[in-house]
Structure formats: structure tokens, C-alpha cells
N, C-alpha and C positions, 0 to 999 in steps of 0.2 A: 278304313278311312278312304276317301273320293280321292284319288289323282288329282293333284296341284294343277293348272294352267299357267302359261304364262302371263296372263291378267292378276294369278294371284301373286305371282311375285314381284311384280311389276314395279317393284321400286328402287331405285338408286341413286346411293350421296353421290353419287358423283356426277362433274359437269355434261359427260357427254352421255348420247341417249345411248340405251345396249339394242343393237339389232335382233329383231324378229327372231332372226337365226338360232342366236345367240340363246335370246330368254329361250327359247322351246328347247333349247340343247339343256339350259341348266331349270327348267321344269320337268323335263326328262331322267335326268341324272337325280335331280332331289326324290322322284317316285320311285326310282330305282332303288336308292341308298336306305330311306326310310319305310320300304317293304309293301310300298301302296302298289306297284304294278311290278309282276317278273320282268327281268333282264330280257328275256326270252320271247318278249313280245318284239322283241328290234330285228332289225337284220343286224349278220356278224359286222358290219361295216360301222353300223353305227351306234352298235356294244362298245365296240373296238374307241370311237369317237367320244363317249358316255365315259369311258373307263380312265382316256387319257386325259380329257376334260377334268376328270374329280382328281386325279392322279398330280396333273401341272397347272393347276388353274385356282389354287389356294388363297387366301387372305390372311397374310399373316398378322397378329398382332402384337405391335411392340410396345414400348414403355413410353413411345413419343406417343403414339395414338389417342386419340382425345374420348375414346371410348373404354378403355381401359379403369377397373374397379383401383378406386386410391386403399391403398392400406391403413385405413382409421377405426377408432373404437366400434364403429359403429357395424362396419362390414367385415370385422376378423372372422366371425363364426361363416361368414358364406367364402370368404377363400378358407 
């Protein structure tokens, strides 16, 4: 598969826009994690950044979230 760009992920619910920086950090860490480019193409400095990024930079989903699958007849078989 082609390495991601930050064009391709370019999108976010949220109000505020995410820095240049930022998308390239986590188009980076996505190629990394789904096997499109080695680790090993970074310098240690910014493995190191990739690594803590995936590590502390989660999205958790809870029971308020409005994306969240409801448990009815129709969706038991996919949970």
C-alpha cells in the first residue's frame, strides 16, 4: 500500500484546525503502525515522538459519544 499523506487524513470533527506539524506526526505514525513505511526510515528522535504520540495521544470511546454502535436487533451480530 502507498504511504498516507497528510492530505489524506485531513479531516477533523473538531472545531479547531490540527497543525501542519501535527497531521504529518500522525500520517507518519499511521504508516508506521499499518506496515506501509519501516520505523527505521526516521531519525531516533522522531521514532521516539511517533512512538509517544501513538502511546499518549488516544481517542477514547465512551457510552456518551455520539458515534457509538446502540445495541439493537439489528446490530447484535457486528458487536
Amino acid at each position: 500500500m502507498p504511504p498516507l499523506t497528510p492530505k489524506d487524513i485531513d479531516y477533523s470533527p473538531f472545531a479547531f484546525e490540527i497543525p501542519a506539524d501535527i497531521l504529518q506526526l500522525q500520517a507518519d505514525t499511521l504508516n508506521v503502525f499499518e506496515g506501509r513505511v519501516p520505523i527505521e526510515n526516521f531519525s531516533l528522535d522522531y521514532q521516539e515522538k511517533m512512538k509517544n504520540y501513538y502511546r499518549f495521544a488516544a481517542h477514547f470511546q465512551t457510552n456518551k459519544s455520539h458515534n457509538v454502535v446502540q445495541r439493537i436487533a439489528e446490530t447484535l451480530e457486528i458487536i
